[in-house]
C-alpha positions in Angstrom: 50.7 -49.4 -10.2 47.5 -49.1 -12.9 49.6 -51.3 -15.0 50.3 -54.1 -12.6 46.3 -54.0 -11.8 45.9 -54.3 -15.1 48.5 -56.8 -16.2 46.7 -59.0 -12.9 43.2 -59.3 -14.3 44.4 -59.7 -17.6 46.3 -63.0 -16.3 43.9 -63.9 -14.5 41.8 -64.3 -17.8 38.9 -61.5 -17.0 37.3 -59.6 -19.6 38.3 -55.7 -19.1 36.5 -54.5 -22.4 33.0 -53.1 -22.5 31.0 -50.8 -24.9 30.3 -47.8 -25.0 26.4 -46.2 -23.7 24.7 -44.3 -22.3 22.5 -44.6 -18.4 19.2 -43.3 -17.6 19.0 -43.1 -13.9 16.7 -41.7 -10.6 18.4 -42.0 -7.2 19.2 -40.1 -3.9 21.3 -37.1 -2.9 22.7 -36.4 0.5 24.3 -33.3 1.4 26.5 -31.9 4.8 27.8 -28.8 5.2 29.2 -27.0 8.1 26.7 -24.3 7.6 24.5 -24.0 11.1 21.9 -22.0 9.5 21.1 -25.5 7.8 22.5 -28.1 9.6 20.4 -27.3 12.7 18.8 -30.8 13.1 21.9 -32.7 12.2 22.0 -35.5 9.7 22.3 -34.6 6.3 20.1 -32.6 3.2 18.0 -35.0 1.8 17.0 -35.3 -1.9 16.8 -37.2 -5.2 17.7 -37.0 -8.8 17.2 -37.7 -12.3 20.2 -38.2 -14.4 22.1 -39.0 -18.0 25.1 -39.8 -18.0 27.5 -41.4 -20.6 30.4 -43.9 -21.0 32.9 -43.1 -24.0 35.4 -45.4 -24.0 35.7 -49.0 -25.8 37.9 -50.5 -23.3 39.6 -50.2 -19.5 39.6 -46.0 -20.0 36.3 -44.3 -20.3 35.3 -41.2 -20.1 31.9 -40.0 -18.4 30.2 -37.0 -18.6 26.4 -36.0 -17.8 23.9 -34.1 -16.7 21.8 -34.4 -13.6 18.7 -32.4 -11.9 18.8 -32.2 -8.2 15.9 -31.5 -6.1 17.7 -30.8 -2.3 15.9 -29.8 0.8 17.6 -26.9 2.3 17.4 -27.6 5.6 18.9 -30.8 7.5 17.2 -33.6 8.9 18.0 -36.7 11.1 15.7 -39.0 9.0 16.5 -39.2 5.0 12.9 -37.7 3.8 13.6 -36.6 -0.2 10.3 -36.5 -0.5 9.3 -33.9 3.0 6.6 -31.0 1.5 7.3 -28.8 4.9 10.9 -28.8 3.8 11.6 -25.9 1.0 14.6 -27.2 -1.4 16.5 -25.9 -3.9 16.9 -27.2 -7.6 20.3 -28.1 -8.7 21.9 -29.0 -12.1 24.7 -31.2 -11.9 27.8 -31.6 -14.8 29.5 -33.8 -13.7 32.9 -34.8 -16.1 34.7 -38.1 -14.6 37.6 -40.8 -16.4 36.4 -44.0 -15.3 38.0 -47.3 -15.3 36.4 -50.5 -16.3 38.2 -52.6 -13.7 37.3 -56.4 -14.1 34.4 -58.4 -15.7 33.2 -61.6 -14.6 30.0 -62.6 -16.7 27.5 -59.9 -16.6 29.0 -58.6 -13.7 31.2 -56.0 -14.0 32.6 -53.2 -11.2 33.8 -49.6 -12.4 36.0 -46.7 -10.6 36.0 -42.9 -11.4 37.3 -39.8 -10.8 36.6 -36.2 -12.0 35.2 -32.7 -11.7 31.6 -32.0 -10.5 30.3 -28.4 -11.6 26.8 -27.5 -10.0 24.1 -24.7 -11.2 21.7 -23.9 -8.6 18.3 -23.3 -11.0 15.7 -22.5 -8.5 15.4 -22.1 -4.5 11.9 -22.1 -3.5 10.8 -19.4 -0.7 11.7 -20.4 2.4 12.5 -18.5 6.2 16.1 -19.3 6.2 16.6 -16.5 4.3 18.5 -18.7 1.4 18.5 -17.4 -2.2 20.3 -16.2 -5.0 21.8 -13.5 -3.4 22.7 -15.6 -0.4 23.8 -19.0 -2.4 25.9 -19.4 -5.1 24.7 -20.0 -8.2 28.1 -22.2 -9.5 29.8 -24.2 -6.9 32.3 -27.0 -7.9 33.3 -30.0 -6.4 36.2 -33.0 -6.6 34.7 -36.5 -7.6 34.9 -40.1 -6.5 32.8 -42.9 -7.6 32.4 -46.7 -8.2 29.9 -48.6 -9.8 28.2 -52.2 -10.3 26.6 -53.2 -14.0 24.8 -56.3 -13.6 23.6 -56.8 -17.1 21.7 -53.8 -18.8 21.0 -52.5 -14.8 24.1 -50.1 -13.8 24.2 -48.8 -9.5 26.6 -46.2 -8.9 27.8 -44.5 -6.0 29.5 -41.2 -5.9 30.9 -38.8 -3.4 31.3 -35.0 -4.2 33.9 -33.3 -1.9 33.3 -29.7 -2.2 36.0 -27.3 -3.0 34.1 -23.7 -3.9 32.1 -22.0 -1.4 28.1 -22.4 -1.7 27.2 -20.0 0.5 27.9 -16.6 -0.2 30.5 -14.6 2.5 30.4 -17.5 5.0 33.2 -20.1 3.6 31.0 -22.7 4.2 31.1 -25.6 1.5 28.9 -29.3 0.3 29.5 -32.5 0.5 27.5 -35.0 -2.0 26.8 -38.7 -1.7 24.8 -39.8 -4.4 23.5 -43.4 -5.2 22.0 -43.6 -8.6 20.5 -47.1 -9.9 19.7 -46.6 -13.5 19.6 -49.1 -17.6 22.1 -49.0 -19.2 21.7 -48.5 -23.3 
């Protein structure tokens, strides 16, 4: 199938080939879990990020690794609020390690796909009444990702989903679910 995709754009004339770099990026983070202790008002944990990530890889195959910092509030809410001071969160380091796909280039336009392994380090988790810390949250969780993305130029947007498949909190079975939407330059 990958090599009739490819054998179809490369007909078709469009450039597949792009260097490698590296992207600087800020964006938001959404979490769900079936966890009630956090999950009380619905929605989703809110939060945002900071991230580096790389593309190795000179043409349709890349590979690309990087590391994030995650600041996620640790209780739900109906209304995405990354930014909510009543709202303790907990600081999370992302690695995540993905084999993308350059999958057609028009101009300066050009749309990726990617796949991989998302490893997590909780750093910190502020005080809070929920009675969530170390002891009750795992520091390593992991995670199966998905992810596409949009460079329009120098100016990269990507979207990923994290489906978790390690437990975050500790005794209870209960897993995360990212979203991510980071919009970052690409060097």
């Amino acid at each position: 199938m990958k090599f009739y995709v490819l054998a179809f754009f490369t007909l078709m004339g469009f450039e597949i080939f792009a260097q490698s770099g590296a992207v600087i990026g800020v964006g938001a983070s959404l979490g769900y879990t079936d966890n009630p202790v956090v999950m009380a008002d619905a929605g989703a944990l809110s939060g945002w990020h900071i991230s580096v990530t790389a593309r190795l890889g000179p043409n349709f195959w890349y590979l690309k690794p990087g590391l994030e910092l995650h600041k996620m509030n640790l209780l739900s809410s109906s209304v995405f609020n990354p930014f909510a001071e009543s709202n303790p969160a907990t600081y999370i380091v992302k690695a995540p390690v993905q084999i993308g796909a350059r999958v057609f280039k028009i101009g300066n336009l050009l749309f990726r796909a990617s796949a991989g392994i998302g490893s997590n380090f909780i750093w910190s988790i502020e005080k809070n009444s929920l009675n969530l810390n170390h002891n009750t949250m795992r520091d390593l969780h992991f995670g199966a990702l998905g992810g596409l993305g949009i460079d329009l130029g120098k100016f990269a947007i990507d979207f990923n989903f994290e489906k978790g498949f390690s437990e975050l909190y500790k005794d209870t079975g209960y897993k995360v679910d990212y979203i991510t939407v980071t919009a970052g330059l690409f060097f």
